[in-house]
C-alpha positions, 0 to 999 in steps of 0.5 A: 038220858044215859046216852047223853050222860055217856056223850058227857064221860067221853067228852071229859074224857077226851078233853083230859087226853085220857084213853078209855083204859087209862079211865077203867085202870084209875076207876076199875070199871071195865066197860067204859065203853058201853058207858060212853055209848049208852049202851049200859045203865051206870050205878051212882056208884060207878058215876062217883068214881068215874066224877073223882078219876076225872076230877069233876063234880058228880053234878057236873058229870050228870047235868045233861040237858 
């Protein structure tokens, strides 16, 4: 499940033309990276700045299938 969560940052991400640190400056989370490849397990805290810096709804961010 984190993996596709991750899959879904780097795809709003991407789509917003923002680089990996320009989202860890806006969130102050230094490991967007091991985010985006599943490769640590986000807090709901860490996932709520990360849904307010892309401008998405947590729900949005989370609701993978």
């Amino acid at each position: 499940m984190f993996l596709k969560i991750g899959k879904k940052i780097k795809e709003i991400r991407e789509s917003q033309n923002m680089t990996q640190e320009e989202l860890a400056a806006d969130t102050n989370i230094e490991n967007i990276g091991r985010l985006e490849t599943g490769n640590t397990n986000p807090t709901i805290r860490t996932l709520y700045k990360l849904s307010k810096a892309l401008k998405v709804k947590l729900k949005d961010l989370v609701d993978v299938e």
